[in-house]
C-alpha positions as YAML, in Angstrom:
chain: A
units: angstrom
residues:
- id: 1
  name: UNK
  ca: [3.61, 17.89, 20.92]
- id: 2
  name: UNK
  ca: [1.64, 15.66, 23.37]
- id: 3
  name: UNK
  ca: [2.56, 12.10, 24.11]
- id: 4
  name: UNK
  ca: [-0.46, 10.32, 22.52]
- id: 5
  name: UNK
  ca: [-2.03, 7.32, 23.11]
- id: 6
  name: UNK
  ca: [-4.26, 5.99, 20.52]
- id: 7
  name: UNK
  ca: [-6.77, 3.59, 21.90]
- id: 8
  name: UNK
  ca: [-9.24, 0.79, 20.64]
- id: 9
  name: UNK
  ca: [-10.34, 0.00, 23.84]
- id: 10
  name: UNK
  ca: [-10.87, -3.45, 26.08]
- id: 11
  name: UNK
  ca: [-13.68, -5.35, 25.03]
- id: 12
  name: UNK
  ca: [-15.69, -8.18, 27.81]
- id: 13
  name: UNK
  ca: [-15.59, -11.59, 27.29]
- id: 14
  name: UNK
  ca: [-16.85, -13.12, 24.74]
- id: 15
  name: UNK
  ca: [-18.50, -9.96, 22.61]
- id: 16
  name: UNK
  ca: [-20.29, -10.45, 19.69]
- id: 17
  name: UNK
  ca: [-19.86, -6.76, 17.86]
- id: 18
  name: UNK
  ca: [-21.15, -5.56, 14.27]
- id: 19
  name: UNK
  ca: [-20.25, -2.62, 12.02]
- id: 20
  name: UNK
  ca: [-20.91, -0.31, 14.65]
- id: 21
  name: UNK
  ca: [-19.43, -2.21, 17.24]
- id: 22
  name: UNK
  ca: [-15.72, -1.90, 16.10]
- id: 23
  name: UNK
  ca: [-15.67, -5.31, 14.16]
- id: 24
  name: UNK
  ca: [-14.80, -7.25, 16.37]
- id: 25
  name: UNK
  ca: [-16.54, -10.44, 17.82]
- id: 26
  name: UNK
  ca: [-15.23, -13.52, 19.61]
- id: 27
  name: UNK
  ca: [-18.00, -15.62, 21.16]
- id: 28
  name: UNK
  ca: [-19.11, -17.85, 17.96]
- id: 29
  name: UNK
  ca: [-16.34, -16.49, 15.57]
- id: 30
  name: UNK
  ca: [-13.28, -14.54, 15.83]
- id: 31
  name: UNK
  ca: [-12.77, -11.23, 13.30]
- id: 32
  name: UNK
  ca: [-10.94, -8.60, 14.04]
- id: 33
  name: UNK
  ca: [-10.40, -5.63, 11.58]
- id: 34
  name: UNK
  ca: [-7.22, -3.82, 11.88]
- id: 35
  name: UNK
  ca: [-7.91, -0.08, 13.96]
- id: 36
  name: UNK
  ca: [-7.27, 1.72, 10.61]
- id: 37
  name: UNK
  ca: [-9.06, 5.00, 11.57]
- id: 38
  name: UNK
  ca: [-6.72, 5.46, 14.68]
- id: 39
  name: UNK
  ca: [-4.14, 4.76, 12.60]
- id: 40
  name: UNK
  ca: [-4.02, 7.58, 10.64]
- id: 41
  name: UNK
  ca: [-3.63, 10.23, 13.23]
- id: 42
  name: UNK
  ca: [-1.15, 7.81, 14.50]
- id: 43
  name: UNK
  ca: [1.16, 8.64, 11.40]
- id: 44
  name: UNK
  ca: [0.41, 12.10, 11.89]
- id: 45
  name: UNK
  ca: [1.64, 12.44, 15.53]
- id: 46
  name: UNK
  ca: [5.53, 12.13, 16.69]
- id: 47
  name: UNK
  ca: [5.66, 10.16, 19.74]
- id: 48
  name: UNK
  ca: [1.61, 8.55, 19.83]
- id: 49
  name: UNK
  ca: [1.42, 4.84, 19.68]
- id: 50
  name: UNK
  ca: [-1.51, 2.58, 18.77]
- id: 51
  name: UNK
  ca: [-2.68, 0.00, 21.08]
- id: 52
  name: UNK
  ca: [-5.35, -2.09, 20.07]
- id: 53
  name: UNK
  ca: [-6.79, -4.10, 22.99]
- id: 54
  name: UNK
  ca: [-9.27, -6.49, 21.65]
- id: 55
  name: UNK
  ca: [-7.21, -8.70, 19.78]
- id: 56
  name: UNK
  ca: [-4.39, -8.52, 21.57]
- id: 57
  name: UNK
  ca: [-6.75, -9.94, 24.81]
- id: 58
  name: UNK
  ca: [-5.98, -7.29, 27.32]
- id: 59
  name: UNK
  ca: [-7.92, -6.36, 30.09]
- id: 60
  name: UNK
  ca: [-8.79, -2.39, 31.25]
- id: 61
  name: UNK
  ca: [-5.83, -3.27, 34.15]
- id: 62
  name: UNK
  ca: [-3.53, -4.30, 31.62]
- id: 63
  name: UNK
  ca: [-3.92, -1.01, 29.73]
- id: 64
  name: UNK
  ca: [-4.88, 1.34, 32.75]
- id: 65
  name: UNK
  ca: [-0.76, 1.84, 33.42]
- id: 66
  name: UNK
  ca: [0.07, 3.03, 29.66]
- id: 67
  name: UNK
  ca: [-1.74, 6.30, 31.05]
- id: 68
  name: UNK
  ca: [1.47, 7.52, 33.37]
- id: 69
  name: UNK
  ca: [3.61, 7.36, 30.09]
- id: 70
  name: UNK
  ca: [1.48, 10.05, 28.08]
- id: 71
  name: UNK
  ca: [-0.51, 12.99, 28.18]
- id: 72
  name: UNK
  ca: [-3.14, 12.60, 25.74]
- id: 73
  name: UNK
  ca: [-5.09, 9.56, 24.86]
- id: 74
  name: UNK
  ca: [-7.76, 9.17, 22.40]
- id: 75
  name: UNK
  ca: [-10.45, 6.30, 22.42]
- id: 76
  name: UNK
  ca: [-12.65, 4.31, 19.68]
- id: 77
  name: UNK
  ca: [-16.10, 4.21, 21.09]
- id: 78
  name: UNK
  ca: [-19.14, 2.63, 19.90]
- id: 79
  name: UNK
  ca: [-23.08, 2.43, 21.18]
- id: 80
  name: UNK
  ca: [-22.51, -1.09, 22.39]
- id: 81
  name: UNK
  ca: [-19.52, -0.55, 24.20]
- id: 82
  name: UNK
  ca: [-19.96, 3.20, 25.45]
- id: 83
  name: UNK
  ca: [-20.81, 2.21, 29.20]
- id: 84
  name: UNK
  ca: [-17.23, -0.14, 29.43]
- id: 85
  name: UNK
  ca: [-15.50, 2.54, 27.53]
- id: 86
  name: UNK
  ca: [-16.22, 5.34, 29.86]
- id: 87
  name: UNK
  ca: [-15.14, 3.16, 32.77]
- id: 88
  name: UNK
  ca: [-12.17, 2.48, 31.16]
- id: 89
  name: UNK
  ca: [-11.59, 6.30, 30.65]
- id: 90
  name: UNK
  ca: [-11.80, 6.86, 34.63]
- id: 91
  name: UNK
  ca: [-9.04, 3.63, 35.52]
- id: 92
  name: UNK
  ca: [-6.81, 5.44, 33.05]
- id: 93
  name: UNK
  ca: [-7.50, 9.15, 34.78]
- id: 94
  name: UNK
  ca: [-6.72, 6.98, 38.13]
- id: 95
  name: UNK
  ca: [-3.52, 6.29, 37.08]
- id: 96
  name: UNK
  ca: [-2.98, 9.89, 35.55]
- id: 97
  name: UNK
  ca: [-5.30, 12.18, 36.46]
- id: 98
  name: UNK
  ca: [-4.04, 14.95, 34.53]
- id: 99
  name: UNK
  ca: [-4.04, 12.98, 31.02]
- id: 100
  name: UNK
  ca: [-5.94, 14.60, 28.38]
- id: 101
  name: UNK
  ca: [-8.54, 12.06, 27.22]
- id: 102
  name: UNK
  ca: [-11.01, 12.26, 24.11]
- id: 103
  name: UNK
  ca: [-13.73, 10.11, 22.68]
- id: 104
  name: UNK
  ca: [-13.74, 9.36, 19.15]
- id: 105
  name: UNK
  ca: [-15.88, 8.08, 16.48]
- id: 106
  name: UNK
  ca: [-19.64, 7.86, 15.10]
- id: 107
  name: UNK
  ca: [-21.08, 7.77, 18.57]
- id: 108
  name: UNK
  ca: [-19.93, 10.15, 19.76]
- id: 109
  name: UNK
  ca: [-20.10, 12.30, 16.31]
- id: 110
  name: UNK
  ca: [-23.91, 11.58, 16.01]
- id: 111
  name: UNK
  ca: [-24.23, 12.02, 20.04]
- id: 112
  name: UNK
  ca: [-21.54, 14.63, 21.44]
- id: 113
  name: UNK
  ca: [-23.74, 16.38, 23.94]
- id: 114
  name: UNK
  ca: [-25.60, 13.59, 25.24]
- id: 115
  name: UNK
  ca: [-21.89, 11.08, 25.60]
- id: 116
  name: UNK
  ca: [-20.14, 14.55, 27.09]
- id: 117
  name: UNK
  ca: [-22.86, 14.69, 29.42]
- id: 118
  name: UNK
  ca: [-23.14, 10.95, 30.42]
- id: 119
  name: UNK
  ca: [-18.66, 10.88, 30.99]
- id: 120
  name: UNK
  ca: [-17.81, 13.93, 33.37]
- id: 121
  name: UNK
  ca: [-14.61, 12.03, 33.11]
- id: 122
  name: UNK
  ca: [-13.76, 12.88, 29.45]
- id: 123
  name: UNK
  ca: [-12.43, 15.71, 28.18]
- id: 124
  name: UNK
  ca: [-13.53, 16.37, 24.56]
- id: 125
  name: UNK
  ca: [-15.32, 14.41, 21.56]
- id: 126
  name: UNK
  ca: [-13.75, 15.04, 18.15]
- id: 127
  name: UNK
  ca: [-16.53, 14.26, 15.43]
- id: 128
  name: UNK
  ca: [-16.48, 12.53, 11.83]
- id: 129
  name: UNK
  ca: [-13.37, 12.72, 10.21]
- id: 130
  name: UNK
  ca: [-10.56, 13.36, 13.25]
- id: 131
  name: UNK
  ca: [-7.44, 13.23, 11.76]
- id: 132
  name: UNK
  ca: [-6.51, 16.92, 11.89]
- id: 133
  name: UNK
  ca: [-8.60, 17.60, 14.98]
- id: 134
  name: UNK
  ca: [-6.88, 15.16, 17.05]
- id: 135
  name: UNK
  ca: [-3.57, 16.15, 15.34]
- id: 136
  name: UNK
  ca: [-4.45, 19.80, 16.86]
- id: 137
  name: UNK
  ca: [-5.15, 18.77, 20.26]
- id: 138
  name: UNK
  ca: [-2.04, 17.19, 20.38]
- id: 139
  name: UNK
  ca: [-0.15, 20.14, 19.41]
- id: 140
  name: UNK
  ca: [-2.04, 21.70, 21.85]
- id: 141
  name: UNK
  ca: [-4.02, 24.37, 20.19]
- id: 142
  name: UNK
  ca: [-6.67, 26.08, 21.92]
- id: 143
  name: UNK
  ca: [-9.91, 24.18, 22.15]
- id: 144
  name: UNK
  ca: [-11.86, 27.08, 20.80]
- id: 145
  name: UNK
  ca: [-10.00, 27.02, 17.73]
- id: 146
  name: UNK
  ca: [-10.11, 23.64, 16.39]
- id: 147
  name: UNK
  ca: [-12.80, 22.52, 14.26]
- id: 148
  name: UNK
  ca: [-15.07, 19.84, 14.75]
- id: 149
  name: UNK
  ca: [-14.18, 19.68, 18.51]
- id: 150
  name: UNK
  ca: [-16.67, 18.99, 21.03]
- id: 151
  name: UNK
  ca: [-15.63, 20.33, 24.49]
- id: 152
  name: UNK
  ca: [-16.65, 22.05, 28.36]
- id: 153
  name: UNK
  ca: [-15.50, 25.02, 29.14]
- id: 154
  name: UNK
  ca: [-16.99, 26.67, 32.63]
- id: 155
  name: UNK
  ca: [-19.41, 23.48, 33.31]
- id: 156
  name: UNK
  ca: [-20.95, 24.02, 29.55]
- id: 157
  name: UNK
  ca: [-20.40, 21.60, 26.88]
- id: 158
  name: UNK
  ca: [-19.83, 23.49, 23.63]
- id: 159
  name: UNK
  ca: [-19.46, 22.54, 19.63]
- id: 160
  name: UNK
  ca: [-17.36, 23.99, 17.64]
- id: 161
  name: UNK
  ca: [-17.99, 24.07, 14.01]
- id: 162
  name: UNK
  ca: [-18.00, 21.01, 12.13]
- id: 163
  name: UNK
  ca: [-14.48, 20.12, 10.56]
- id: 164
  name: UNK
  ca: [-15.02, 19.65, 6.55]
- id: 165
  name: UNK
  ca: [-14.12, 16.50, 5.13]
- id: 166
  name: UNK
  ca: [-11.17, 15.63, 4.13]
- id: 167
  name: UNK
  ca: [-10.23, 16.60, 0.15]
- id: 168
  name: UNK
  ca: [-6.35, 15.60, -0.08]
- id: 169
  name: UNK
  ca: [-6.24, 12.07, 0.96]
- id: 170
  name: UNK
  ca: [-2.75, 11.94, -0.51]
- id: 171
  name: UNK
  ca: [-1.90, 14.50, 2.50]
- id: 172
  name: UNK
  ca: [-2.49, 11.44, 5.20]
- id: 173
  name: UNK
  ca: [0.15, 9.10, 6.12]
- id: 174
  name: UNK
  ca: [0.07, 5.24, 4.73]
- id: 175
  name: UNK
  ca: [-1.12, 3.43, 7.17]
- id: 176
  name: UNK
  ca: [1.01, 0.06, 6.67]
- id: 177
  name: UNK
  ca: [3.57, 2.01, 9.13]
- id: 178
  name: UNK
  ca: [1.79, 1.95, 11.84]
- id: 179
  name: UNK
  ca: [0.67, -1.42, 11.57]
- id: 180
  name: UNK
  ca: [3.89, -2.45, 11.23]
- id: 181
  name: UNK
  ca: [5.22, -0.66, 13.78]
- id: 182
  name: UNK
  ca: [2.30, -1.11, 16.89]
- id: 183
  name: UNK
  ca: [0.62, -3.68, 15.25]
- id: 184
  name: UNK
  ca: [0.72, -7.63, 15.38]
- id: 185
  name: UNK
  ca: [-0.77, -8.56, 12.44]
- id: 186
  name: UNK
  ca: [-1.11, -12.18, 13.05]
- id: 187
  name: UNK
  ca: [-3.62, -11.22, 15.34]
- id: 188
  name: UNK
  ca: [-6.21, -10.19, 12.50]
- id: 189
  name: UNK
  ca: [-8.42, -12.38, 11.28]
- id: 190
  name: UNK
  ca: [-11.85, -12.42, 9.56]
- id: 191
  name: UNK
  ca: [-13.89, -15.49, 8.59]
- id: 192
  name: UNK
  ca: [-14.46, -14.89, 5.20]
- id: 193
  name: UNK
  ca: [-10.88, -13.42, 3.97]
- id: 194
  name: UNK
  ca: [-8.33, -15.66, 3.46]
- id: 195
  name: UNK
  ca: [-5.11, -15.49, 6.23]
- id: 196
  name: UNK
  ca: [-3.44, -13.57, 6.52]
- id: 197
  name: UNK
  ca: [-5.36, -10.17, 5.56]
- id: 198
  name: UNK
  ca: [-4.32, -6.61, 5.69]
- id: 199
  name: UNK
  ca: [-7.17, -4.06, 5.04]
- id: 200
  name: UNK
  ca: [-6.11, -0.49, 2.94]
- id: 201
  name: UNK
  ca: [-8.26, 2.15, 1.92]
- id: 202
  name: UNK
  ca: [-7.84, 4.17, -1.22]
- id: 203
  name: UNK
  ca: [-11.27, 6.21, 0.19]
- id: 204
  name: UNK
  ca: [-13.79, 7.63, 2.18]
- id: 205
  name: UNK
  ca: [-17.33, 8.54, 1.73]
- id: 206
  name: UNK
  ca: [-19.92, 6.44, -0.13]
- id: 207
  name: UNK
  ca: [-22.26, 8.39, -2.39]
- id: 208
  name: UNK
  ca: [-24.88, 5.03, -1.95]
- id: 209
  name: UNK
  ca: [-28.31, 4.95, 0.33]
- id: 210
  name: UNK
  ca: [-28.01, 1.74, 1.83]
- id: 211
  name: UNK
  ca: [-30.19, 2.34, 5.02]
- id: 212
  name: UNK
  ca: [-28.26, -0.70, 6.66]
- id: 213
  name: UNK
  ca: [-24.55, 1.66, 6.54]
- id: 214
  name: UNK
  ca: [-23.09, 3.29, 9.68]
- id: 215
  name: UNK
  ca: [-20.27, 4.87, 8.03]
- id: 216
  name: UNK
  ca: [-21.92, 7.60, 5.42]
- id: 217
  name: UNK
  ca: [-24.55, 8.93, 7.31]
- id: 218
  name: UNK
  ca: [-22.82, 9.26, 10.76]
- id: 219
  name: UNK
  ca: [-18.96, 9.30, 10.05]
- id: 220
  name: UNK
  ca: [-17.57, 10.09, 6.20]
- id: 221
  name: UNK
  ca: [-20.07, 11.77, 3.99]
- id: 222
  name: UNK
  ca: [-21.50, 10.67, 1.08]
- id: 223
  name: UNK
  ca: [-19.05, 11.85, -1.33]
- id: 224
  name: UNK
  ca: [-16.58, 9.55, -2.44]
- id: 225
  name: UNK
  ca: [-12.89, 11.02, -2.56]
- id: 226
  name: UNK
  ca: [-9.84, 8.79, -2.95]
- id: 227
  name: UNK
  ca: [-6.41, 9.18, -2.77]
- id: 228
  name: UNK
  ca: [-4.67, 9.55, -6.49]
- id: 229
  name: UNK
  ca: [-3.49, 6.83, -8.29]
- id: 230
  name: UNK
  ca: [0.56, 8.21, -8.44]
- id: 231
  name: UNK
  ca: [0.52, 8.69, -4.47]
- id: 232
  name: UNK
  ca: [-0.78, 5.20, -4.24]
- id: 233
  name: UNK
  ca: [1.91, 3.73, -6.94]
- id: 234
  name: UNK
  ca: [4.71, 6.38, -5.04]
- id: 235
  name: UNK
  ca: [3.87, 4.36, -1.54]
- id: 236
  name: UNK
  ca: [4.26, 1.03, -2.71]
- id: 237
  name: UNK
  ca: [7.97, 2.30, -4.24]
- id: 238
  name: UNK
  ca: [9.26, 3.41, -0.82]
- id: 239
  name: UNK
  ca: [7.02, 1.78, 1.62]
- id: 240
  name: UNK
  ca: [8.56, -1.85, 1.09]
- id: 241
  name: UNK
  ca: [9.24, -2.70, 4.21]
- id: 242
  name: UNK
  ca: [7.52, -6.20, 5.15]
- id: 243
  name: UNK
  ca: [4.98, -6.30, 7.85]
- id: 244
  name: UNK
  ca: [6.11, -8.05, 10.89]
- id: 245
  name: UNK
  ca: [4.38, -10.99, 12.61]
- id: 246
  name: UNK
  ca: [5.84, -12.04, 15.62]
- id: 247
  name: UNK
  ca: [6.13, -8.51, 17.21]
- id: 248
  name: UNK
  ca: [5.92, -8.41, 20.80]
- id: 249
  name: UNK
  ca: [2.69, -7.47, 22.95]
- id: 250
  name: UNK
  ca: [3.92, -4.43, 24.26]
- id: 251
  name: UNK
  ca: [1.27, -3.42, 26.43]
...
């Protein structure tokens, strides 16, 4: 199994960001939502750690030496960030230069050729839903065989199938662990939720038309499926120990 780093990315000062934009914005407000779709693959992975940049302030040569400690890292990317990502990508390759390094994401889901093409310097794109496909790449299946797994092989980018969505949402890991473990929680913060907030989801998909939406049309589907209600009830039973506040910036 690959050492795996699971990235959100520096941001630049003061960036104002939407739904499509990671959440996050700090020039007139501050809101930060936790990193939850990294997090999942997270729990899937022995050995990967979450760092989420944004919130925890760091700059792309605070996190550029975390690359000599793994072999594969996997970055959030969004439209309005793309450019910093991708530059962010190459200061990690200069401090390993044979880390494994993947885009993740709607951006690059709706756009794999054309964001493959504009960053020589990453390695693959794993579209919509990329729990299992980054879970693959880190046990280091083939590239050809993993579903939903943009790629180059030879100087040509290819697509693999698209990876269906996922139907078992009881099969992914709970979350809270990994935000308790990588995560300060203190840290997240969002204007109109009282503090302190942790975000869970019980689903994915939204079978609604709202033209306005990132997530349906580019990212989840627009089927709802939800994790069942014993799972759910079974998590809260074992999973009962409290978040922490005061960990450490680790990076």
């Amino acid at each position: 199994m690959k050492r795996t780093l699971l990235l959100n990315p520096p941001s630049f000062q003061d960036f104002d960001g939407g739904a499509g934009s990671r959440y996050q914005a700090t020039r007139e407000v501050t809101s930060f939502w936790f990193p939850t779709w990294l997090c999942y693959p997270a729990g899937l992975i022995p050995q990967s750690r979450v760092v989420d940049a944004p919130p925890e302030n760091l700059t792309v040569d605070q996190v550029a030496p975390l690359a000599r400690q793994y072999d594969l890292a996997i970055l959030f990317t969004t439209s309005a960030t793309f450019a910093h990502d991708l530059a962010t990508v190459s200061r990690l390759k200069e401090e390993n230069p044979a880390l494994l390094v993947g885009l993740v994401g709607p951006q690059v889901s709706v756009l794999p050729e054309q964001s493959l093409a504009a960053g020589p310097q990453v390695d693959f794109v794993a579209r919509r839903e990329f729990d299992y496909t980054v879970l693959e790449v880190a046990k280091g299946r083939p590239f050809g065989e993993i579903l939903g797994l943009s790629y180059r092989h030879n100087g040509k980018i290819l697509h693999n199938p698209d990876r269906p969505f996922i139907e078992d949402l009881d099969a992914l890991p709970f979350v809270s662990e990994i935000y308790h473990r990588d995560l300060r929680l203190e840290n997240y913060k969002i204007p109109y939720l009282r503090y302190p907030y942790v975000s869970i989801y019980t689903g994915r998909g939204c079978p609604h038309q709202c033209v306005y939406c990132l997530w349906p049309q580019t990212f989840t589907g627009r089927r709802y499926r939800v994790r069942s209600v014993d799972h759910l009830a079974a998590g809260r039973v074992t999973n009962q120990t409290p978040p922490r506040c005061s960990r450490k910036n680790q990076a």
